[in-house]
TILOTOR-913102 format. One record per residue (C-alpha): x, y, z; chain. Coordinates in Angstrom, 2 decimals. Layout:
REM TILOTOR-913102
<node u="X" v="Y" w="Z" mol="A"/>
...
This chain:
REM TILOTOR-913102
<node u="-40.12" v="-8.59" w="8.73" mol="A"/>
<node u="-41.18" v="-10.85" w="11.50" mol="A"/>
<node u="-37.86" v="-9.52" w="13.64" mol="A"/>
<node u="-38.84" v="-6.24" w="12.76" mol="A"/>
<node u="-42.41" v="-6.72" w="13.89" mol="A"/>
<node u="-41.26" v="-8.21" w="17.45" mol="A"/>
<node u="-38.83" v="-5.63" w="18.50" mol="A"/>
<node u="-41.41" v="-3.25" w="17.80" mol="A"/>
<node u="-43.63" v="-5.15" w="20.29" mol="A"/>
<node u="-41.16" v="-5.59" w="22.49" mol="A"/>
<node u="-40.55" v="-1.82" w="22.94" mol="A"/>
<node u="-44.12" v="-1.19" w="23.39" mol="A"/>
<node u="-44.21" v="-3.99" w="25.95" mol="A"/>
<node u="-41.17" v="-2.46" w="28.00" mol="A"/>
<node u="-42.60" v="1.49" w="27.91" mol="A"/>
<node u="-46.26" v="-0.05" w="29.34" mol="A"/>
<node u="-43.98" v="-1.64" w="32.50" mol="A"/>
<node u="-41.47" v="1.60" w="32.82" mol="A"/>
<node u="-44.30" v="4.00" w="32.71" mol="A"/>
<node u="-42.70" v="6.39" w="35.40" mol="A"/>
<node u="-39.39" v="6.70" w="33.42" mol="A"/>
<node u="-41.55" v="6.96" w="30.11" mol="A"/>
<node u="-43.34" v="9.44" w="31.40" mol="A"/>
<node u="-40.74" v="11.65" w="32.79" mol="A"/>
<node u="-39.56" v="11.54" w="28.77" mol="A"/>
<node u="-42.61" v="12.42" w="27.25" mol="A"/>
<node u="-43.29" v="15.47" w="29.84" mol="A"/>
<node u="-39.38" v="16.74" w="28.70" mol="A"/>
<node u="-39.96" v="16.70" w="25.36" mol="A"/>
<node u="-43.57" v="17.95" w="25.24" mol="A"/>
<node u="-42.25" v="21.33" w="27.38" mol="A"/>
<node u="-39.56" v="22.05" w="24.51" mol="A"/>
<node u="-42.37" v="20.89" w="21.45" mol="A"/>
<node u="-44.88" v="23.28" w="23.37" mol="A"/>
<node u="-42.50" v="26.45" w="22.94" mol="A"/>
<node u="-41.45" v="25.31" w="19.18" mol="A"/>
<node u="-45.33" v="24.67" w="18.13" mol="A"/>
<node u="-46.02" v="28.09" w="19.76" mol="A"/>
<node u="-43.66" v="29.52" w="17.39" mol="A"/>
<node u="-44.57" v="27.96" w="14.75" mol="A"/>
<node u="-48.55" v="28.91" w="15.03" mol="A"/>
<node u="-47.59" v="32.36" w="16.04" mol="A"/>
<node u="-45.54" v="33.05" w="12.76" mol="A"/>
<node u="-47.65" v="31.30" w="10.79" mol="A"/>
<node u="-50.63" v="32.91" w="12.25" mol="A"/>
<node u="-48.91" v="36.61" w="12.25" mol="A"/>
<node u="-48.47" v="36.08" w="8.36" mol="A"/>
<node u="-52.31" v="35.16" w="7.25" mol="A"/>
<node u="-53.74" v="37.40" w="9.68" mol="A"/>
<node u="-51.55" v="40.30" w="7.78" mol="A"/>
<node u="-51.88" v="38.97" w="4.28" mol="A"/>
<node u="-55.72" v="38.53" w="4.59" mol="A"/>
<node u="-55.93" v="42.42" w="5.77" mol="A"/>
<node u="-53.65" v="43.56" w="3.05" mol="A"/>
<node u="-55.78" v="41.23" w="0.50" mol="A"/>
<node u="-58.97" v="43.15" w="1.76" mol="A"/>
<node u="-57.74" v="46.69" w="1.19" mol="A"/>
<node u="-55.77" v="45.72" w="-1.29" mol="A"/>
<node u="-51.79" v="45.95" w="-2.56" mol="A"/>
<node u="-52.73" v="49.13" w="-4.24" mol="A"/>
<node u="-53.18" v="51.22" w="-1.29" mol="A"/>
<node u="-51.75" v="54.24" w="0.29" mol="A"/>
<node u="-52.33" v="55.89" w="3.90" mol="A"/>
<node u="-50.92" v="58.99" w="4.97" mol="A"/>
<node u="-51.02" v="59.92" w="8.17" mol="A"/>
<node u="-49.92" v="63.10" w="10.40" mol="A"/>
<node u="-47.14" v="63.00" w="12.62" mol="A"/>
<node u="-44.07" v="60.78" w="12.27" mol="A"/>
<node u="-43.19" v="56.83" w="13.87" mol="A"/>
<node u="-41.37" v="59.32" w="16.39" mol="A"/>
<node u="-44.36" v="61.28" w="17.70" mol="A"/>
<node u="-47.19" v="58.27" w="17.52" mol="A"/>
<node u="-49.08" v="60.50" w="19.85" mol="A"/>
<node u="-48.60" v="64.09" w="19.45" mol="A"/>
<node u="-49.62" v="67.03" w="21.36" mol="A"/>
<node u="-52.49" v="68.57" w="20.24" mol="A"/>
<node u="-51.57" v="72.04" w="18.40" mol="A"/>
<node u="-47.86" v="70.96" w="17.79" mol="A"/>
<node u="-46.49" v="70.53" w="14.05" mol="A"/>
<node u="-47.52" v="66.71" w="14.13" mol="A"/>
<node u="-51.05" v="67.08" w="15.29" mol="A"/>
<node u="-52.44" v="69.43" w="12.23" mol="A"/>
<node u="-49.48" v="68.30" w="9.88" mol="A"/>
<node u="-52.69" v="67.01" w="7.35" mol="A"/>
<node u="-55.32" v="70.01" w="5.90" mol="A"/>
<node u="-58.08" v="69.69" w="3.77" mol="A"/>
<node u="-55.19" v="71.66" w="1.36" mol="A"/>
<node u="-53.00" v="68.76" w="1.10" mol="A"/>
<node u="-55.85" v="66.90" w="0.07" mol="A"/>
<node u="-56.45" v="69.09" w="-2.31" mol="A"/>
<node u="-53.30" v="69.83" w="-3.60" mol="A"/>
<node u="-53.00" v="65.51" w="-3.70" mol="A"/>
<node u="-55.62" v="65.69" w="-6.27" mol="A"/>
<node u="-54.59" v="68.18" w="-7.96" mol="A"/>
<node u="-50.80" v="67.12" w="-9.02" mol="A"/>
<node u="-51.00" v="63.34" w="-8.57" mol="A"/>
<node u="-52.29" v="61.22" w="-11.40" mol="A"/>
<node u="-51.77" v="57.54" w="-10.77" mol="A"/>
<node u="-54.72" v="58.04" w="-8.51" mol="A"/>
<node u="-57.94" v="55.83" w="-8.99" mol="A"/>
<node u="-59.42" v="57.37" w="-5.79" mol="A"/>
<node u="-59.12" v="58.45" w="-2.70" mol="A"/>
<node u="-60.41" v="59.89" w="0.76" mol="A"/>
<node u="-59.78" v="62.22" w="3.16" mol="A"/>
<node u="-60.16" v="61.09" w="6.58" mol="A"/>
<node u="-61.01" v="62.77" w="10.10" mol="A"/>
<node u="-62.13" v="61.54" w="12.92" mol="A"/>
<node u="-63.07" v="62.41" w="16.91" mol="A"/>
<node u="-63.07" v="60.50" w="19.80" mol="A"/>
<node u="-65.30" v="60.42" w="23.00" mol="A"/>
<node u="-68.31" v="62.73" w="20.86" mol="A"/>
<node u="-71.54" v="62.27" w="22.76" mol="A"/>
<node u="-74.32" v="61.00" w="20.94" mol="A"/>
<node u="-78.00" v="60.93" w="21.65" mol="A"/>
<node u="-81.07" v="59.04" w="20.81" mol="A"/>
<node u="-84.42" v="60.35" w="22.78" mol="A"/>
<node u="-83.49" v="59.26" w="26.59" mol="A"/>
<node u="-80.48" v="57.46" w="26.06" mol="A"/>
<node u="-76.37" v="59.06" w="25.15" mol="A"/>
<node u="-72.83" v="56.99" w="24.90" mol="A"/>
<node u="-69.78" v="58.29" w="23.81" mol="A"/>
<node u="-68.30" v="57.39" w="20.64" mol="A"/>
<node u="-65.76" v="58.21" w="17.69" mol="A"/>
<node u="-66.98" v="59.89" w="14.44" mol="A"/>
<node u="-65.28" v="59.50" w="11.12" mol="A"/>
<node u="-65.69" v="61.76" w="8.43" mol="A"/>
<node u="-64.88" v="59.70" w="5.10" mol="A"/>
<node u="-65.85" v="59.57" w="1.53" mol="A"/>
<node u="-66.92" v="55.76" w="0.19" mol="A"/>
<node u="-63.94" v="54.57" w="-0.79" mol="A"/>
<node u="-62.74" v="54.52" w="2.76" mol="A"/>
<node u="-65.11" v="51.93" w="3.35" mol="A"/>
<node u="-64.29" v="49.90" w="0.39" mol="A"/>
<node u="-60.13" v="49.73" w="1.26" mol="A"/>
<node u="-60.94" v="49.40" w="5.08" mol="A"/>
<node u="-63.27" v="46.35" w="4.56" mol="A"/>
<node u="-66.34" v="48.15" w="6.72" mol="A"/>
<node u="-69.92" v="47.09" w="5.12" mol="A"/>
<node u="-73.19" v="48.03" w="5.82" mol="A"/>
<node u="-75.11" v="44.47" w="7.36" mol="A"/>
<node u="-78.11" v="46.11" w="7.20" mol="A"/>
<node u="-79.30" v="49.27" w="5.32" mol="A"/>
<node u="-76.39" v="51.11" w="3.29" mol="A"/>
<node u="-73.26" v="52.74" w="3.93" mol="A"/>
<node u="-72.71" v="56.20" w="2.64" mol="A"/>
<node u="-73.03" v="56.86" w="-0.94" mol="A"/>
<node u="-70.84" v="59.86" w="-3.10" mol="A"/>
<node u="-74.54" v="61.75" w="-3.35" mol="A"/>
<node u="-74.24" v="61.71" w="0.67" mol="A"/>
<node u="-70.83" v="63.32" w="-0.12" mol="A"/>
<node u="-71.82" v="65.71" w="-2.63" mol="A"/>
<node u="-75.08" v="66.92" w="-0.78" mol="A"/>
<node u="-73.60" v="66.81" w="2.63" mol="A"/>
<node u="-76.54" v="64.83" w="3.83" mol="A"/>
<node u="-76.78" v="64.46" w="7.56" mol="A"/>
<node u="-76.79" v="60.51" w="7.41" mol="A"/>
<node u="-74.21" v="58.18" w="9.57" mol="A"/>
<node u="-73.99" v="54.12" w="10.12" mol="A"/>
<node u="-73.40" v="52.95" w="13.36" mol="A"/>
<node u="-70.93" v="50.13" w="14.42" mol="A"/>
<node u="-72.43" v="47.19" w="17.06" mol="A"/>
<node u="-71.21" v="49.29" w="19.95" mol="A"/>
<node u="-73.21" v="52.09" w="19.12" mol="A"/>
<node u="-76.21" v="50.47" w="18.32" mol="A"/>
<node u="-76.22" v="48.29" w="21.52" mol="A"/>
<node u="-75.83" v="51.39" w="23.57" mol="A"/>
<node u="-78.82" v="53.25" w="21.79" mol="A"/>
<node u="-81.54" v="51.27" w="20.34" mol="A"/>
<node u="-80.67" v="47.90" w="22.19" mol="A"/>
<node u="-82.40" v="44.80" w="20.15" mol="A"/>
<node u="-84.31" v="47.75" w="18.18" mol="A"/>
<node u="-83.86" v="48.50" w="14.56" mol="A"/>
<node u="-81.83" v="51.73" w="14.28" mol="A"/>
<node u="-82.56" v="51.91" w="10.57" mol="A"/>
<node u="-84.34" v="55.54" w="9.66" mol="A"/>
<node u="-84.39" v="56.64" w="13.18" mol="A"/>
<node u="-82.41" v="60.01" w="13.78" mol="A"/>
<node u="-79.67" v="60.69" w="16.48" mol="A"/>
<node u="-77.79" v="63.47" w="17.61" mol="A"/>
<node u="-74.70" v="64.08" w="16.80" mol="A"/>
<node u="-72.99" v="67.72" w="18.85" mol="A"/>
<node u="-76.72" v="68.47" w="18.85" mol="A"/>
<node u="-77.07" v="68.02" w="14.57" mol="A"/>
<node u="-79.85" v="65.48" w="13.93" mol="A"/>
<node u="-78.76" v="62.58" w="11.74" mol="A"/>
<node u="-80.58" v="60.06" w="10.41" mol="A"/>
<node u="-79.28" v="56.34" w="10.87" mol="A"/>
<node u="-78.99" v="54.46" w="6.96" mol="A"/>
<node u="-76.72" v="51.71" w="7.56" mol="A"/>
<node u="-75.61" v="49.19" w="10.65" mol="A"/>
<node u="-71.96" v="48.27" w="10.18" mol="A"/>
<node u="-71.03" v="44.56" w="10.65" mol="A"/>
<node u="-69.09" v="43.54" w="13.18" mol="A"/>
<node u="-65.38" v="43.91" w="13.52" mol="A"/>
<node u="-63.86" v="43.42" w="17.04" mol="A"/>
<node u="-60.61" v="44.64" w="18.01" mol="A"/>
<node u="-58.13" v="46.11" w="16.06" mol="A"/>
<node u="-54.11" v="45.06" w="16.59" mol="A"/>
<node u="-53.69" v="48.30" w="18.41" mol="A"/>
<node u="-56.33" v="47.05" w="20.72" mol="A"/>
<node u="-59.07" v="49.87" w="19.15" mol="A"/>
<node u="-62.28" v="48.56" w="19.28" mol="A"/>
<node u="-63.55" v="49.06" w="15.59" mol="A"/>
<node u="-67.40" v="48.64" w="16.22" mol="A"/>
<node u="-67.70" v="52.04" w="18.44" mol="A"/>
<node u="-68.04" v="54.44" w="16.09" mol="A"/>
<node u="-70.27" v="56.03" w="13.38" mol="A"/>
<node u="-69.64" v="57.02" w="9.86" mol="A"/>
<node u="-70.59" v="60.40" w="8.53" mol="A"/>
<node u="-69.98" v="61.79" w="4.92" mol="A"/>
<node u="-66.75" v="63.85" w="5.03" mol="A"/>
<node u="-68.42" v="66.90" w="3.80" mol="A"/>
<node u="-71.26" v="66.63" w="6.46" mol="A"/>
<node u="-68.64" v="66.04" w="9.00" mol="A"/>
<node u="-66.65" v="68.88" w="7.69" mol="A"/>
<node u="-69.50" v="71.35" w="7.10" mol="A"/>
<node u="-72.32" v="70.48" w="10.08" mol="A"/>
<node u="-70.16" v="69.11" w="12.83" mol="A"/>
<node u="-66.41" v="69.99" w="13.18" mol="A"/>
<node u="-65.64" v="72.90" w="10.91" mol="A"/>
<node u="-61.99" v="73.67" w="10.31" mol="A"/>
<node u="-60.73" v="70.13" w="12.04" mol="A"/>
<node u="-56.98" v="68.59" w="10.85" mol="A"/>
<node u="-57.55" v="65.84" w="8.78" mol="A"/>
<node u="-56.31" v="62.07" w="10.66" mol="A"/>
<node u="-55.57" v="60.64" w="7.12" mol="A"/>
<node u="-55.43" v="60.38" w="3.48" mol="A"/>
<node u="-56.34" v="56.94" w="1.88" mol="A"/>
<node u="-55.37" v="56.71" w="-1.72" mol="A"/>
<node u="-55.99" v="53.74" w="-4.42" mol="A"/>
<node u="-53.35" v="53.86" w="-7.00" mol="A"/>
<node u="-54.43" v="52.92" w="-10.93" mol="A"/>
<node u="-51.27" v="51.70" w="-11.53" mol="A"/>
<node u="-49.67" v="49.33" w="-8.99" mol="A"/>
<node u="-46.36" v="49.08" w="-11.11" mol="A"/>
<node u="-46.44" v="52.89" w="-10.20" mol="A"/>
<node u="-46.85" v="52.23" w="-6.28" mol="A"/>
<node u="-43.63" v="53.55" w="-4.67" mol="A"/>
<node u="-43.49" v="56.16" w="-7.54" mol="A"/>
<node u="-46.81" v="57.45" w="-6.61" mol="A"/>
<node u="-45.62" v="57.55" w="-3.25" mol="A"/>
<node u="-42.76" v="59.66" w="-3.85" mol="A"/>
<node u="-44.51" v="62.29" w="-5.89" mol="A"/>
<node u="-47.17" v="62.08" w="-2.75" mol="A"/>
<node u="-44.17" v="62.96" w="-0.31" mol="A"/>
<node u="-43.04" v="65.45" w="-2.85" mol="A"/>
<node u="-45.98" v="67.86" w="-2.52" mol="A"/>
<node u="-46.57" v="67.34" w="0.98" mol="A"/>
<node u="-42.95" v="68.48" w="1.70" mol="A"/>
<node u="-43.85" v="71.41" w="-0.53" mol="A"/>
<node u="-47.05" v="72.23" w="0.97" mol="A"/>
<node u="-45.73" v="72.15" w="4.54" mol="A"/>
<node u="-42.72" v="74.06" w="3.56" mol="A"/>
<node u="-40.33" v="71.23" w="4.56" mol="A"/>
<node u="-36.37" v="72.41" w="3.65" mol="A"/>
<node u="-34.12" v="69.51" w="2.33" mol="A"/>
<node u="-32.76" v="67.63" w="5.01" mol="A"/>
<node u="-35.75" v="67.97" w="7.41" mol="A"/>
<node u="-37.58" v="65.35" w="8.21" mol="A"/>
<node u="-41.15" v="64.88" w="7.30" mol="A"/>
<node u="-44.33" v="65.70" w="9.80" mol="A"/>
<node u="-46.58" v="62.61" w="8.27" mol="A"/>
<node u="-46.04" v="59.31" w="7.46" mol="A"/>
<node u="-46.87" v="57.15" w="4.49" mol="A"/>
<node u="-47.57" v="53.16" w="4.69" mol="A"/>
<node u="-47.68" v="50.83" w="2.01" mol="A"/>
<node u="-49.29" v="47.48" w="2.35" mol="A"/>
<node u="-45.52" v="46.25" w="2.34" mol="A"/>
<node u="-45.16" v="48.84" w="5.30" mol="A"/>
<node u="-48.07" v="46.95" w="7.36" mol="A"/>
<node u="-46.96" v="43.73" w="6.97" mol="A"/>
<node u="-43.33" v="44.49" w="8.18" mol="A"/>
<node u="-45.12" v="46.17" w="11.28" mol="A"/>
<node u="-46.94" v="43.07" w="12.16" mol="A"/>
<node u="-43.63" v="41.44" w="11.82" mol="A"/>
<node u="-41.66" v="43.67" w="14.06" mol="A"/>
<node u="-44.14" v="43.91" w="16.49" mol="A"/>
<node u="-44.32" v="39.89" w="16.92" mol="A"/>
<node u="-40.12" v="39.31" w="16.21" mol="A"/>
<node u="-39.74" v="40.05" w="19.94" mol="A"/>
<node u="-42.13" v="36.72" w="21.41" mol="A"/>
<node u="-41.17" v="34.58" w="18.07" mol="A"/>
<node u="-37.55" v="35.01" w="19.25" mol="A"/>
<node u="-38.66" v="34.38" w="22.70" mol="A"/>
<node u="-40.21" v="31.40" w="22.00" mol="A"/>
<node u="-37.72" v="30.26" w="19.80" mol="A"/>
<node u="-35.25" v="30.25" w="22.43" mol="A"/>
<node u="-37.23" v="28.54" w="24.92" mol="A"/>
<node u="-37.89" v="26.04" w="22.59" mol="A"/>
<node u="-34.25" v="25.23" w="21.94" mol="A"/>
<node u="-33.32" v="25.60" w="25.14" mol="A"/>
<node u="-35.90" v="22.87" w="26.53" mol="A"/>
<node u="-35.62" v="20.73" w="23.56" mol="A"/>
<node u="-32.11" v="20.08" w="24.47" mol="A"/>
<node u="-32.93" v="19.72" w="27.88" mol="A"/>
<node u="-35.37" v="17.26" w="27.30" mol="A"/>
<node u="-32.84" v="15.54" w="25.20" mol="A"/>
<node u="-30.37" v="15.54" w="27.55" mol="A"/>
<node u="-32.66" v="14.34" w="30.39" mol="A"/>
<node u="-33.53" v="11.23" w="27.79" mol="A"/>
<node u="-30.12" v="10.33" w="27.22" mol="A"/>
<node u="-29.71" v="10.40" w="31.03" mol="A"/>
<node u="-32.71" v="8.46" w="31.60" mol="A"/>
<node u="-31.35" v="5.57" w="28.90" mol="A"/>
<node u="-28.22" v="5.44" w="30.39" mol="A"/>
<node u="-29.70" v="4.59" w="33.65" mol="A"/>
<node u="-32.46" v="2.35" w="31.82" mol="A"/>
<node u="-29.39" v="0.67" w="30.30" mol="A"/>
<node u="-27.53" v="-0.46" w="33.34" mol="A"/>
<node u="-30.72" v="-1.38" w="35.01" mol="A"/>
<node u="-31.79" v="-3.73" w="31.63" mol="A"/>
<node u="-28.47" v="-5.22" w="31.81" mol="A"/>
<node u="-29.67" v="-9.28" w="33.20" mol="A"/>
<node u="-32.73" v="-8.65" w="30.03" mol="A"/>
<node u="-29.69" v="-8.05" w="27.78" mol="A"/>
<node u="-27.91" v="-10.51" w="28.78" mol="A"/>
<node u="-30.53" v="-13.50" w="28.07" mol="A"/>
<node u="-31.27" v="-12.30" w="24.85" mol="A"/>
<node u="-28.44" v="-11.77" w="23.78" mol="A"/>
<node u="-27.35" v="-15.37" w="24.59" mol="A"/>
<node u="-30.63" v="-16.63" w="23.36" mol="A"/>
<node u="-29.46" v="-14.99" w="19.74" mol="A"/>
<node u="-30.44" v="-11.90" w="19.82" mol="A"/>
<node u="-28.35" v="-9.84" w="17.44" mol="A"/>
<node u="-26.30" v="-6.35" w="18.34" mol="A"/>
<node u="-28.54" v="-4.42" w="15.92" mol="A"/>
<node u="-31.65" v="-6.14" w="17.49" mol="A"/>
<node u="-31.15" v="-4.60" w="21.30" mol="A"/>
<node u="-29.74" v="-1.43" w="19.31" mol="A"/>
<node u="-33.29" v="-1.52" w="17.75" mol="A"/>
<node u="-35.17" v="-1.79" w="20.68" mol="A"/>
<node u="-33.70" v="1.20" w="22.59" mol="A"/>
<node u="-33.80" v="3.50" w="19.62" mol="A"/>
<node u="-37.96" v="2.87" w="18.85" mol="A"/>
<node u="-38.82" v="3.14" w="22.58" mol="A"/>
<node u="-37.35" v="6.31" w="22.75" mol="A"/>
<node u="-39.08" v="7.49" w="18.93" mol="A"/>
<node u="-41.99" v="6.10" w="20.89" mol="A"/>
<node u="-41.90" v="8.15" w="23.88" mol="A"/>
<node u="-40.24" v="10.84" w="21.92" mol="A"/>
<node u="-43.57" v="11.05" w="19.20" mol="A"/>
<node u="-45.83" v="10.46" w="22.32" mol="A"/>
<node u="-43.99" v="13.79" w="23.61" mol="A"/>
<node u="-44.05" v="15.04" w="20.72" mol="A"/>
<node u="-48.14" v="14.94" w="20.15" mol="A"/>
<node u="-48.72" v="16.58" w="23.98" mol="A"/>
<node u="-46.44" v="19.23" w="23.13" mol="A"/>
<node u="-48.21" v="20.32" w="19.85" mol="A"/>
<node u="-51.96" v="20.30" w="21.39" mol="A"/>
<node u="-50.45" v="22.25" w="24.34" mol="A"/>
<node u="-48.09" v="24.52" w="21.79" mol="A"/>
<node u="-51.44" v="25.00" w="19.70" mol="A"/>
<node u="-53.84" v="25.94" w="23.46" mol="A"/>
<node u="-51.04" v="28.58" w="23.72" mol="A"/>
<node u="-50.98" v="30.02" w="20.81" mol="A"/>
<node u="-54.58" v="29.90" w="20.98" mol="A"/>
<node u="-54.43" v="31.76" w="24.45" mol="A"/>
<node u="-52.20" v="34.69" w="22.88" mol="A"/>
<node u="-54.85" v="35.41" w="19.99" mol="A"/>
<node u="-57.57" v="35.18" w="22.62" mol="A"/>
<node u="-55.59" v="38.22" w="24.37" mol="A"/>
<node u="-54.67" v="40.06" w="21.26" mol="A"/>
<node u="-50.73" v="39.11" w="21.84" mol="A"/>
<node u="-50.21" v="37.35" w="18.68" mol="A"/>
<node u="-52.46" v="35.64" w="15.91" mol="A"/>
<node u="-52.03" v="32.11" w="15.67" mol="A"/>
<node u="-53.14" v="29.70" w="13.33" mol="A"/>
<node u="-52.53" v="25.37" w="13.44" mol="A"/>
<node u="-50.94" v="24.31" w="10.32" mol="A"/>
<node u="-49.67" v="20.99" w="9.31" mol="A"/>
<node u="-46.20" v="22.99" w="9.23" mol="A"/>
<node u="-46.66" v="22.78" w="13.00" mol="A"/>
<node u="-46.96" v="18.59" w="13.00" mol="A"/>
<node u="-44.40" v="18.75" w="11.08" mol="A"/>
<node u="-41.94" v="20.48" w="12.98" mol="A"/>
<node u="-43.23" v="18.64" w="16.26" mol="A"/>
<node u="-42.44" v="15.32" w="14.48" mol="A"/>
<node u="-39.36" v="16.19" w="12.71" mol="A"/>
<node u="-37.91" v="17.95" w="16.52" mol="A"/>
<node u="-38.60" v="14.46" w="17.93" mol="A"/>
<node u="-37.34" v="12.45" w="15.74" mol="A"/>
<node u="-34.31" v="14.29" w="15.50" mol="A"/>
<node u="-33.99" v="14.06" w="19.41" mol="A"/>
<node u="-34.81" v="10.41" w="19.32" mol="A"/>
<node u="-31.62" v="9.54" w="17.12" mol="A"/>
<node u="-29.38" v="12.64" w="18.46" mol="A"/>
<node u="-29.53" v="11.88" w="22.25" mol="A"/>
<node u="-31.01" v="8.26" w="21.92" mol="A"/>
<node u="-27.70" v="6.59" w="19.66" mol="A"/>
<node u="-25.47" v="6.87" w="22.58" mol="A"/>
<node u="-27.19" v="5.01" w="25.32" mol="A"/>
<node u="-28.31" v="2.46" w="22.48" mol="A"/>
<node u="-25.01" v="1.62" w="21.07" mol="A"/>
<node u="-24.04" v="1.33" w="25.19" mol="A"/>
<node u="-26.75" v="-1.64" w="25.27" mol="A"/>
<node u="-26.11" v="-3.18" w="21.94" mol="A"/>
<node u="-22.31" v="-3.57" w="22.94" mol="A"/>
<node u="-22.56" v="-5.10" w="26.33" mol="A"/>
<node u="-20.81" v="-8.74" w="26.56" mol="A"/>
<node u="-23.53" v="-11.21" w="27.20" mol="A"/>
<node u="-20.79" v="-13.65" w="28.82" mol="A"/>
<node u="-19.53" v="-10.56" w="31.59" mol="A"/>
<node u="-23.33" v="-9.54" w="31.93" mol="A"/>
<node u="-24.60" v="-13.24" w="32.66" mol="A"/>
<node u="-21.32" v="-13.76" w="35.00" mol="A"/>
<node u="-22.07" v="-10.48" w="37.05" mol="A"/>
């Protein structure tokens, strides 16, 4: 134990006097731990920003929307732009039974509102409660709309952040009455706050209107922008989502073989989005982080080698003053886990700043994990005894008698 405890010393000792060389290590291997704990936060972080969404609307949910993954953006009047009525919503209710609610959707964007001498411009949903409830948007302060809203068609909204900011300031918006396309509404509810969506949307401009006010007061005859359904039976999911497809191919007169003009997305169907749309900078960083980790190894083997020939007189002594093959073997191999853990550390805060930096511009979630450490210790180590061995066994089998005669 006592051997044990002064080659350990005796590393530390020689990476305090080669602190050029040592640091020249620890910069290589932090670059390729940077890229690898970059990856790691991003996937991580991809997969609990995705599962905590799906676990606030919940597995049991449905969205249709018009138009197809092909036509994200279509032009207004063409198949995929009114491809959802207030029929199909009907016609949904009608045939479909493993249905424990759901809610038509429509919405506008850039509507001017008004409140005495001040306007924005802002996007107006028309929704029924439940679409509150599966998209995780509460009332802070007041209420949000309630099914009597619905059934009466009362000319009542909440208001995001956004909204409220641009019209009433610090003031309380509660009870006071806007206008909405020149239809007086009055202000119930203040929704909290919910930044920026992953499509870069910013979710607190925009107000909430009953679907039937909407429908009735404000934009008569409008295409509906989607269907949000809660199924009873979650056994019954992709079922329910068949028969769904079923009778919207029927009510849009759809022939067999043609493919549909909405789209339908599972929870399941989210979370393989948020997957496919961060694959492309996990792979990225992936390779980067191979890439530099075996540069960084090969630059520390390189490094050894040279440390090596110049340690050759050191080797020499102890070696004749008993030290033992396994003993300089020893040496080499902890000074580089040293330098390579040392690495290893930089590269994870830096890996975790950057993955921090993507979040902060809606590039990627991230999220520090201990699965991160891990694979920052685990890379090191493994590049410690991979590209270390070599230049150790090199110093453990010099000849002390040709090194001392030299």
């Amino acid at each position: 134990m006592t051997r044990v405890i002064r080659i350990i010393k005796e590393s530390f000792r020689m990476v305090r006097n080669n602190r050029l060389r040592g640091f020249i290590m620890i910069l290589g291997i932090a670059i390729g731990v940077t890229s690898l704990a970059m990856t790691v936060c991003v996937s991580v972080g991809v997969y609990e920003n995705v599962m905590e969404t799906v676990n606030k609307q919940g597995p049991d949910l449905i969205q249709v929307r018009p138009g197809t993954d092909k036509f994200n953006s279509p032009a207004a009047g063409s198949r995929e732009a009114v491809s959802l009525r207030d029929e199909d919503y009907e016609a949904i209710l009608q045939h479909i039974g493993n249905i424990d609610s759901i809610s038509p959707v429509k919405d506008r964007k850039e509507i001017e509102v008004k409140y005495e001498d001040k306007n924005t411009h802002t996007r107006i949903f028309g929704v029924n409660p439940i679409w509150g409830r599966v998209r995780d948007f509460n009332a802070i302060r007041g209420s949000f709309i309630t099914d009597e809203d619905v059934a009466s068609a009362a000319r009542v909204c909440v208001i995001g952040q956004i909204v409220k900011k641009n019209l009433f300031g610090d003031a309380d918006p509660i009870g006071q009455t806007i206008q909405i396309m020149d239809v007086p509404f009055t202000v119930k509810g203040e929704l909290e706050s919910k930044g920026t969506s992953s499509e870069g949307r910013d979710r607190d401009d925009r107000i909430i209107t009953p679907f039937t006010t909407y429908n009735m007061r404000v934009f008569r005859d409008s295409p509906l922008s989607q269907i949000v359904i809660k199924v009873k039976d979650i056994d019954k999911l992709y079922k329910t989502v068949e028969d769904v497809q079923a009778v919207l191919r029927e009510q849009h007169k759809i022939e067999t073989g043609e493919p549909d003009d909405f789209t339908m997305r599972t929870p399941q169907d989210l979370i393989d989005m948020a997957y496919g749309t961060s694959r492309s900078l996990i792979k990225v960083l992936t390779i980067i982080a191979v890439i530099t980790l075996l540069v960084a190894g090969i630059v520390i083997m390189n490094i050894m080698l040279t440390s090596v020939s110049a340690r050759k007189s050191e080797i020499g002594i102890r070696r004749a003053l008993g030290a033992r093959k396994n003993d300089i073997l020893n040496q080499f191999m902890i000074e580089c886990i040293i330098l390579s853990l040392m690495g290893g550390i930089l590269g994870t805060i830096l890996g975790y700043c950057g993955a921090i930096i993507l979040s902060n511009l809606d590039v990627s979630a991230s999220n520090l994990t201990p699965l991160a450490l891990a694979a920052a210790i685990v890379s090191c180590c493994l590049i410690a005894v991979v590209f270390g061995i070599y230049p150790a066994r090199k110093a453990a089998n010099q000849n002390p008698v040709d090194i001392l005669r030299g």
